[in-house]
PLY file of the C-alpha trace (Angstrom):
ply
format ascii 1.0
element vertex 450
property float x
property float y
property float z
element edge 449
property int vertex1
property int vertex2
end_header
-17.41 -9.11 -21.01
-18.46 -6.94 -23.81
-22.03 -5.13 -23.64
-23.56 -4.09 -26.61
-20.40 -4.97 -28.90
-19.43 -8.74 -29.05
-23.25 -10.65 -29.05
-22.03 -14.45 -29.12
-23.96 -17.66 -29.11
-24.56 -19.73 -25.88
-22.10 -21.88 -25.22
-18.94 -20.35 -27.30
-16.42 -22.65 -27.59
-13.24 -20.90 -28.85
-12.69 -17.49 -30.06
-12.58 -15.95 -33.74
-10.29 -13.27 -34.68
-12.61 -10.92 -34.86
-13.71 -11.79 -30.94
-10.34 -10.98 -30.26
-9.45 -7.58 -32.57
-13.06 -6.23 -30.36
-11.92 -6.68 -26.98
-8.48 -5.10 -28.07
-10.31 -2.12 -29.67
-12.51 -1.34 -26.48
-9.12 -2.02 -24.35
-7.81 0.90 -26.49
-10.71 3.00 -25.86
-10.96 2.00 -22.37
-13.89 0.51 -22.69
-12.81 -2.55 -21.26
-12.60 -3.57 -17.00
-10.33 -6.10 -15.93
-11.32 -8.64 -13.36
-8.16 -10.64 -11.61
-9.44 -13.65 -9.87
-7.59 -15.68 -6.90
-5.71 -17.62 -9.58
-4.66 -14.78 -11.55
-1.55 -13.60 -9.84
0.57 -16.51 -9.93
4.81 -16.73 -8.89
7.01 -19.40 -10.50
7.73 -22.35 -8.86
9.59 -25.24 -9.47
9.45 -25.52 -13.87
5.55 -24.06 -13.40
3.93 -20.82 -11.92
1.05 -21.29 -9.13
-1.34 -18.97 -7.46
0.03 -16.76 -4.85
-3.16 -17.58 -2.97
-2.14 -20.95 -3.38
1.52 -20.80 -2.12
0.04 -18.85 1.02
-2.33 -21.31 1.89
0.27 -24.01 1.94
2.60 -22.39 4.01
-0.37 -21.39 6.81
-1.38 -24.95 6.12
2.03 -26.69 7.30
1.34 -29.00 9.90
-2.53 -29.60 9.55
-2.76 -32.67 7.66
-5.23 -31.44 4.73
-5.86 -33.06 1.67
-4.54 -31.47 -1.43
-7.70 -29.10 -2.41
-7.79 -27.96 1.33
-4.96 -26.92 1.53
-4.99 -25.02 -1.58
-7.78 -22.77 -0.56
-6.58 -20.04 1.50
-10.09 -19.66 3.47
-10.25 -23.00 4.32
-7.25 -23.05 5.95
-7.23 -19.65 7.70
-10.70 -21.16 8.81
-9.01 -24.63 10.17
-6.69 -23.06 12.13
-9.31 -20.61 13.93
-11.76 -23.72 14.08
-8.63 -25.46 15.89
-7.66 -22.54 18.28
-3.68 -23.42 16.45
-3.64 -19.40 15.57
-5.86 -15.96 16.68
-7.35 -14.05 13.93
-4.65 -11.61 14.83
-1.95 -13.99 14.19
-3.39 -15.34 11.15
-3.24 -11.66 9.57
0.00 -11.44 10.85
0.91 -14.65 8.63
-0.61 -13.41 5.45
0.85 -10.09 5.91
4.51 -12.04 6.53
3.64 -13.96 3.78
2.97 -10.70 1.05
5.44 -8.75 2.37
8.35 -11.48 1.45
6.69 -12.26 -1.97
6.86 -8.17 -2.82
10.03 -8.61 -2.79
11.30 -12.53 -3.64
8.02 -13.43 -6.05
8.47 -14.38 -9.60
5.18 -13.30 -10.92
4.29 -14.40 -14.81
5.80 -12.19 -17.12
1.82 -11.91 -18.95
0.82 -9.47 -15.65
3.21 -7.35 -16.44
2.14 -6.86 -20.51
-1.19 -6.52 -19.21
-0.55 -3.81 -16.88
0.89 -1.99 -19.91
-2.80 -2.26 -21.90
-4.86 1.22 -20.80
-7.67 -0.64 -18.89
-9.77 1.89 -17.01
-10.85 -0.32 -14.13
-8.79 -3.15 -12.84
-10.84 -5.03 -9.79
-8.70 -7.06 -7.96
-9.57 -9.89 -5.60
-6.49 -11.16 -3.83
-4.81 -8.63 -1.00
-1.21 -8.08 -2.77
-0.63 -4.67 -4.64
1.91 -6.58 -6.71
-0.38 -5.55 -10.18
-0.33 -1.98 -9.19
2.93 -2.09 -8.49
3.79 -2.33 -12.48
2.42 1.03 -13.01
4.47 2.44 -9.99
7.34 0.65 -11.65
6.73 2.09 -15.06
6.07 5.82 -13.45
2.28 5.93 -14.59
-0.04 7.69 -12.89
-2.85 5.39 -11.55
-5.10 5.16 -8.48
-5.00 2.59 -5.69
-7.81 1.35 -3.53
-9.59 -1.17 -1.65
-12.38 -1.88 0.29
-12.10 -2.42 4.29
-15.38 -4.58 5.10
-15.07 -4.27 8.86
-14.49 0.27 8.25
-16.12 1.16 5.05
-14.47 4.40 4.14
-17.10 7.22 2.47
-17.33 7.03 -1.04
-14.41 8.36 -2.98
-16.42 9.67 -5.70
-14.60 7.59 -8.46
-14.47 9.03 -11.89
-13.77 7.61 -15.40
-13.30 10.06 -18.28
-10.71 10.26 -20.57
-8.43 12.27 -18.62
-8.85 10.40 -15.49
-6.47 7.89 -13.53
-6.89 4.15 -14.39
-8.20 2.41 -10.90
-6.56 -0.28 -9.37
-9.29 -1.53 -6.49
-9.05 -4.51 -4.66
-12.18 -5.94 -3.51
-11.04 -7.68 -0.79
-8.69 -5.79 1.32
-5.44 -4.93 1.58
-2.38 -6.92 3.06
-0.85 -3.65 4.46
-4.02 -2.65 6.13
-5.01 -5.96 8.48
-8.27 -5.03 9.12
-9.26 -5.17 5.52
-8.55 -8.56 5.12
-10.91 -10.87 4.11
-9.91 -14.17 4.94
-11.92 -17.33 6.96
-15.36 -17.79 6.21
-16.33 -16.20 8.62
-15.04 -12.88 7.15
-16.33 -14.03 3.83
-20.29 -14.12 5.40
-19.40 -10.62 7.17
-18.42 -9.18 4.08
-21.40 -10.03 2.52
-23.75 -8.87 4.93
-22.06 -5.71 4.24
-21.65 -4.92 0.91
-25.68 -6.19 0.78
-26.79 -4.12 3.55
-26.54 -0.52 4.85
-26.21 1.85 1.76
-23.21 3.87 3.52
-21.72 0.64 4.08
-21.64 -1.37 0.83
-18.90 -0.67 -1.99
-18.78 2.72 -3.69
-21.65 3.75 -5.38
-19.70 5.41 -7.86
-17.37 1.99 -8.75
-21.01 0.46 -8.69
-22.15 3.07 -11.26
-19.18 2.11 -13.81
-20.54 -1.40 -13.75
-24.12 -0.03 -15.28
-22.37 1.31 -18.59
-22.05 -1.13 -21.67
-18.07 -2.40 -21.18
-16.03 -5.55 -21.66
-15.86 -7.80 -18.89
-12.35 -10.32 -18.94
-12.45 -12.42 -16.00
-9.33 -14.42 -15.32
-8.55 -16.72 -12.61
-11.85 -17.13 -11.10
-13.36 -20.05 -9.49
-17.02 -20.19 -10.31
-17.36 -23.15 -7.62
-17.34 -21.09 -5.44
-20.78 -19.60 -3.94
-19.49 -16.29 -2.73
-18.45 -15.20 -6.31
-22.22 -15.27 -6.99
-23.26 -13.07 -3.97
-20.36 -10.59 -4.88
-21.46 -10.63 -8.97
-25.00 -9.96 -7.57
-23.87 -6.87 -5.77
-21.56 -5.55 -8.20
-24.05 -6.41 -11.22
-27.53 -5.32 -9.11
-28.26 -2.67 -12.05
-26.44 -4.29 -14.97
-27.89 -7.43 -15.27
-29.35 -7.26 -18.76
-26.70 -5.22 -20.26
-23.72 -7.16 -19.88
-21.79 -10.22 -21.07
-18.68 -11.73 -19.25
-16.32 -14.01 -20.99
-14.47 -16.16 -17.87
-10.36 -17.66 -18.38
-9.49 -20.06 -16.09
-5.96 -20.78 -14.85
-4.30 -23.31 -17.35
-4.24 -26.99 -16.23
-7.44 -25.43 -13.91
-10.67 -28.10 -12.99
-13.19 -27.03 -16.04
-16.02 -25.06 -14.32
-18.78 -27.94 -13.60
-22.71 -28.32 -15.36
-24.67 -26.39 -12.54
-22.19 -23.14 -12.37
-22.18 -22.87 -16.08
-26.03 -22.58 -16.46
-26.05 -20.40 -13.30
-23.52 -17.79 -14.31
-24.80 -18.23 -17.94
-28.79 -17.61 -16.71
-27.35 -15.05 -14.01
-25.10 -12.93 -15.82
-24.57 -14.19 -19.62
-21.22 -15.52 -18.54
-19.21 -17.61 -20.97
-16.74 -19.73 -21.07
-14.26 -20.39 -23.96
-12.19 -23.48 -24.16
-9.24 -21.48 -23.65
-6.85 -21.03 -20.62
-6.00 -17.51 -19.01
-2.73 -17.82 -20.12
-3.29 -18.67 -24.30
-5.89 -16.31 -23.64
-3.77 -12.95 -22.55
-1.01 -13.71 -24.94
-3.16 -13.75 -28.25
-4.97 -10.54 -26.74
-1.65 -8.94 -26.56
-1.04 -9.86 -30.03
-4.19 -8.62 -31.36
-3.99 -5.51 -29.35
-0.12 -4.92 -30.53
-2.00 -5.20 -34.22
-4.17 -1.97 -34.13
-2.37 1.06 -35.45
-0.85 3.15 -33.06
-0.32 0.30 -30.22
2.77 -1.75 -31.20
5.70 -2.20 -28.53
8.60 0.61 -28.99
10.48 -2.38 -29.99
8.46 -3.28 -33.12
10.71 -3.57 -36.05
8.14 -2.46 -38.09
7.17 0.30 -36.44
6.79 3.74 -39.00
7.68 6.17 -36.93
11.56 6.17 -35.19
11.95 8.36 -31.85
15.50 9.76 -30.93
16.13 10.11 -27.15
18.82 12.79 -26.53
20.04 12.87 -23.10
23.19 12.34 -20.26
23.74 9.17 -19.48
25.52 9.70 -16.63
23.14 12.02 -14.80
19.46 11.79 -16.39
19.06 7.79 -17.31
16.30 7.89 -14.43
14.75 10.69 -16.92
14.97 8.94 -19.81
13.72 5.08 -18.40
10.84 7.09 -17.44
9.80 8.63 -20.32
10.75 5.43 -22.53
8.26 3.69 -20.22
5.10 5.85 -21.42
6.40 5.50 -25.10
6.22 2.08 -24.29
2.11 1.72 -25.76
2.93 3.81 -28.97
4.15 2.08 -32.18
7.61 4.05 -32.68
10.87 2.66 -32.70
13.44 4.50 -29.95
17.11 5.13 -29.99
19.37 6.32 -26.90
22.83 7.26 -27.51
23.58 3.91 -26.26
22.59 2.32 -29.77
25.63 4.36 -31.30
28.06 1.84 -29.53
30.33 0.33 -32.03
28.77 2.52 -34.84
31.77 4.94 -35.14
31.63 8.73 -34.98
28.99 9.61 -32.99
28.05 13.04 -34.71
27.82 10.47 -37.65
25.55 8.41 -36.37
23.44 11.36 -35.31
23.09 13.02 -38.40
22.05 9.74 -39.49
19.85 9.59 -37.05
18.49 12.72 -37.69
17.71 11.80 -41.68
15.90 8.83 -40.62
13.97 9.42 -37.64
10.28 11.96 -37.25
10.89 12.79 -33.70
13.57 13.65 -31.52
13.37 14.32 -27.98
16.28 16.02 -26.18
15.97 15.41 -22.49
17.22 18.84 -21.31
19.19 19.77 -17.60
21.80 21.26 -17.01
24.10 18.11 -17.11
22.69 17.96 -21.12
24.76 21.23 -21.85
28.09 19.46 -20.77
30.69 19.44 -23.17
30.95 15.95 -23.53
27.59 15.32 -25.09
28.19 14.69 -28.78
25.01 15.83 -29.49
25.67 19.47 -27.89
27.46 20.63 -31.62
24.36 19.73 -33.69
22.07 21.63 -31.37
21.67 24.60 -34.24
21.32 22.11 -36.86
19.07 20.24 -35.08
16.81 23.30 -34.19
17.00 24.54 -37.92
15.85 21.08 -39.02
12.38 21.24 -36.66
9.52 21.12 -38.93
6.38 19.07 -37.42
4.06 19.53 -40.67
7.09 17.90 -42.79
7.88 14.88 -40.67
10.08 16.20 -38.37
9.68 17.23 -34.58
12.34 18.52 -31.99
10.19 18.41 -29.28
12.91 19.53 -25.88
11.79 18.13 -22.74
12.42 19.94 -19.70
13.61 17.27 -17.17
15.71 19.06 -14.74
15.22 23.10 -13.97
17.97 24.79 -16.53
18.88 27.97 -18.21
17.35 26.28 -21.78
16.35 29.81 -23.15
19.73 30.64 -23.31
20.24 27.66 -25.66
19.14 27.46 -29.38
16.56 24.81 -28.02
15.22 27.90 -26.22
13.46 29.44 -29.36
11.34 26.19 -29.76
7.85 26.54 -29.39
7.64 22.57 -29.20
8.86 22.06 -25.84
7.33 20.14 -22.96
5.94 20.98 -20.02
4.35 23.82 -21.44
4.69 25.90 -18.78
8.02 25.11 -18.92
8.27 23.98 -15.30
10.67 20.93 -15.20
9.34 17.59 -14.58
11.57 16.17 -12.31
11.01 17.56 -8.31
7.31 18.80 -9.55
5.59 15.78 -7.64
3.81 14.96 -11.14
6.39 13.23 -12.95
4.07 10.36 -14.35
1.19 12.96 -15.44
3.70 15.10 -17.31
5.58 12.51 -19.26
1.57 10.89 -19.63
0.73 14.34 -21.14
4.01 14.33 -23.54
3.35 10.90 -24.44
-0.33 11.79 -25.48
0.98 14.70 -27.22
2.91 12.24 -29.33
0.76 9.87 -30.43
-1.78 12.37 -31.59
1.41 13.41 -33.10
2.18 10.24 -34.79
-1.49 9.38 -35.43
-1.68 12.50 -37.97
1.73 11.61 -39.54
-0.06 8.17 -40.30
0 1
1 2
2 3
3 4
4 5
5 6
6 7
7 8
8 9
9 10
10 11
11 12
12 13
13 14
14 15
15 16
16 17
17 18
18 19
19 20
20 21
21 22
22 23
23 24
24 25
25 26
26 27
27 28
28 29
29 30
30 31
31 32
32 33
33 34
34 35
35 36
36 37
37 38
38 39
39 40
40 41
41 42
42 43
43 44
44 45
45 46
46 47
47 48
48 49
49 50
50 51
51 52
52 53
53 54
54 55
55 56
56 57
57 58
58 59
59 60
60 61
61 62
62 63
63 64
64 65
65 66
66 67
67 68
68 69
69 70
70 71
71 72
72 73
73 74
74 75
75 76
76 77
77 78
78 79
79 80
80 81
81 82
82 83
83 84
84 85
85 86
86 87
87 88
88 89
89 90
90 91
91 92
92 93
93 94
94 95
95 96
96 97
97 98
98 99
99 100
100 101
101 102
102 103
103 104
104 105
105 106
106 107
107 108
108 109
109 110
110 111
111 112
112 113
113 114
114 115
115 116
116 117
117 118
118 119
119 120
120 121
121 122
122 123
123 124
124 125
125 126
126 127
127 128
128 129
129 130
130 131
131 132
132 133
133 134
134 135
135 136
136 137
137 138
138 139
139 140
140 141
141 142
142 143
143 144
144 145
145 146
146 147
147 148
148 149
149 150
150 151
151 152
152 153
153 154
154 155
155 156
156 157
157 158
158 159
159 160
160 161
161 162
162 163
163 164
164 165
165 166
166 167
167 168
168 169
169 170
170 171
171 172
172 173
173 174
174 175
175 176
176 177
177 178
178 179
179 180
180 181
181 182
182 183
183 184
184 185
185 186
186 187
187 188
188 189
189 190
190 191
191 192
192 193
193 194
194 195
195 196
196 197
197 198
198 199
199 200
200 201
201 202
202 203
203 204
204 205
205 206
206 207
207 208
208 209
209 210
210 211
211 212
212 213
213 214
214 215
215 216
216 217
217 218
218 219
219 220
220 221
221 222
222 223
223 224
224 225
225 226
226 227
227 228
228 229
229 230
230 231
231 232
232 233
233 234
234 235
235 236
236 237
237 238
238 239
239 240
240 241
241 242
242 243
243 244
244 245
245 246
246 247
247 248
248 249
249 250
250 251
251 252
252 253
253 254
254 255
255 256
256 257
257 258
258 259
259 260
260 261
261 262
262 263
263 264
264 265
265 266
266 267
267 268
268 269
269 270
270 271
271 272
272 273
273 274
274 275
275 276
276 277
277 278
278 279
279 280
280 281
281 282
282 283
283 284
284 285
285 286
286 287
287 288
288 289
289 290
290 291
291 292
292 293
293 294
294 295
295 296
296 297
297 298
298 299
299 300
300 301
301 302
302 303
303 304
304 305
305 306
306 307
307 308
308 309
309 310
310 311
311 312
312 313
313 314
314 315
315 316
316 317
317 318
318 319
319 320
320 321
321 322
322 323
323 324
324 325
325 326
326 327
327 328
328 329
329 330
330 331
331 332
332 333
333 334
334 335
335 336
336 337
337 338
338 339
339 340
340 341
341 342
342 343
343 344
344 345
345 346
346 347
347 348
348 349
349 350
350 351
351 352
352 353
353 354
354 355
355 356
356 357
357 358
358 359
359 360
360 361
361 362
362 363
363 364
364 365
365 366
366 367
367 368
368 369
369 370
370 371
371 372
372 373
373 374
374 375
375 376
376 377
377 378
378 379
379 380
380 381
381 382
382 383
383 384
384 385
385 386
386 387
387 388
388 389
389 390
390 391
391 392
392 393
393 394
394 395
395 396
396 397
397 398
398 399
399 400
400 401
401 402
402 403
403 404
404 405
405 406
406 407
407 408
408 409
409 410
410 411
411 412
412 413
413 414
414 415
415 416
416 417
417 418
418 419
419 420
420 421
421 422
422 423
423 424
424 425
425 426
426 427
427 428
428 429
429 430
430 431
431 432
432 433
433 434
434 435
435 436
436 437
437 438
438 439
439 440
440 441
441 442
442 443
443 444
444 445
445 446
446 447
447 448
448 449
């Protein structure tokens, strides 16, 4: 996991607070890659939650009379029914593809993937062939990049990059269950796979992921079975010039067989792996605490949270607007109010001048639908434009949602609003990068008020 930052004693057995407060500080600096294993995606079932893996292999596995392990491993029984001539290659993609594309839509996944798609990891590698991770940041509208490696076509190298103002990367090592040639499924697949990404340069994964690897990050792998021997062959190759420089800390699924003597002092003499006595699970939920500790990374719903953000907008017509651009306030620690937090609060002029005595920001979402005459807001506009004063606390910063004649409103004379260029967001085909960019603006925002 960490590099140069966290230097911990063979063997740790549990870990300290201030283990904890450095991964969350190097998440916040993306500094930190995210590795999600084969048991890391799990769905509820029953009173529990299993790997999706899991719950595929079963279903494949109906009718083949394996013990319980067997047919828990997706390989093996992909394998067993080649081995058996029961199903073709073809229709054992077909299967797993059926199999994804009903869970996209009817899977329960744990509610922890989805607060740890909202941490700013630069790098998330994942091994199983859903999308269903990078699906949260489609969800939440933030801008991201999705990938994957096709074993049997390697593409060129995409030329990954990962500064500051570049896309988080969702790649998934294995394939993709959309694209059935990527997938990576019997053992024999597993063996080609490695002759590949081992072998021909032009063939292997992306030099350029490969380089991110080489510079001194945190390394969280969760749901990872280090039984297995093709996790080694695929550390090698991802690891080849990083050996010496990193040190992964390893969660395993909760309830999950303990990782046995001989893997342990492999991975440990391999790779500095450890492994905590502590489940992914216990794991991801204290990290979220810790990380919803530093300043400036609380949830918009934290009580305690210094700085209150007014959302101005019409219901009716913009909500889609404004769940958007709630969604990338979402990291910063502000509190938010809608309209919709007058209800039962009386006169709703009131309650916004109140709102405006209390509160450091206020964001009126503007279209043409804003400027109706039922929004209660629409009276205060002057007063609200005559109170703007960012150096004393208080910011009117108008975001342009939907095109609209907003110079010929007092919010026109504002030299606060967003985009810019004052091209509106919505229809401009970079929705997420926009409200990224006003969110960003914010916090820097925010951060000087603190």
């Amino acid at each position: 996991m960490p590099t140069e930052t966290v230097a911990q004693p063979a063997g740790v057995s549990e870990l300290t607070s201030t283990i904890y407060q450095n991964i969350a500080r190097n998440i916040s600096e993306g500094s930190c890659v995210l590795f999600l294993g084969p048991l890391a995606i799990t769905a509820k079932e029953g009173s529990g939650y299993r790997p999706l893996t899991e719950l595929c292999a079963n279903q494949l596995a109906k009718g083949l009379n394996l013990g319980k392990d067997e047919q828990n491993s997706l390989a093996h029984v992909a394998s067993t029914l080649r081995i058996r001539a029961q199903r073709s290659d073809t229709m054992i993609i077909s299967d797993v593809q059926d199999f994804y594309s009903k869970a996209e839509h009817d899977a329960d996944l744990h509610p922890v993937l989805e607060k740890l798609a909202d941490l700013p990891f630069r790098i998330v590698i994942n091994t199983t062939p859903d999308d269903f991770f990078a699906r949260y940041y489609a969800t939440a509208v933030r801008d991201y990049r999705f990938d994957y490696y096709n074993f049997r076509k390697p593409a060129p190298d995409p030329l990954f990059a990962f500064g500051e103002n570049d896309a988080p990367l969702i790649y998934n090592l294995f394939g993709y269950y959309k694209k059935s040639e990527s997938l990576v499924l019997t053992y024999s697949d597993q063996l080609a796979y490695i002759n590949k990404i081992t072998g021909a340069q032009h063939e292997r994964l992306p030099d350029s992921l490969l380089a991110a690897f080489a510079v001194p990050r945190f390394y969280l792998f969760l749901g990872f079975d280090f039984e297995d021997w093709s996790l080694r062959v695929l550390l090698d190759a991802l690891f080849k010039n990083a050996r010496n420089s990193i040190q992964p800390f390893a969660y395993p699924l909760k309830g999950a067989q303990k990782t046995g003597p001989y893997a342990k002092v492999f991975f440990q003499g391999e790779f500095k792996m450890e492994f905590p006595e502590v489940d992914m699970e216990t794991f991801s939920t204290k990290l979220l605490e810790y990380y919803g500790q530093l300043d400036g990374h609380a949830s918009s719903d934290d009580s305690t949270a210094r700085t209150e953000v007014l959302i101005l907008h019409n219901e009716a017509s913009d909500d889609d607007g404004c769940t958007a651009l709630l969604s990338h306030l979402k990291p910063l620690k502000v509190k938010t109010l809608t309209v919709k937090d007058a209800v039962g609060q009386g006169d709703l002029q009131e309650w916004l001048r109140a709102c405006f005595d209390r509160c450091q920001v206020v964001l009126p979402l503007v279209s043409a639908d804003f400027f109706d005459g039922s929004n209660p807001a629409l009276p205060l506009l002057d007063e609200l434009v005559q109170r703007n004063n960012p150096r004393n606390r208080f910011l009117v910063m108008p975001i342009l949602w939907k095109n609209c004649a907003i110079d010929a409103s007092p919010l026109g004379g504002l030299r606060t609003t967003r985009p810019l260029n004052r091209i509106a967001i919505s229809g401009s085909g970079q929705e997420a990068k926009l409200f990224a960019d006003i969110a960003e603006t914010l916090k820097k925002y925010i951060d000087n008020l603190s």
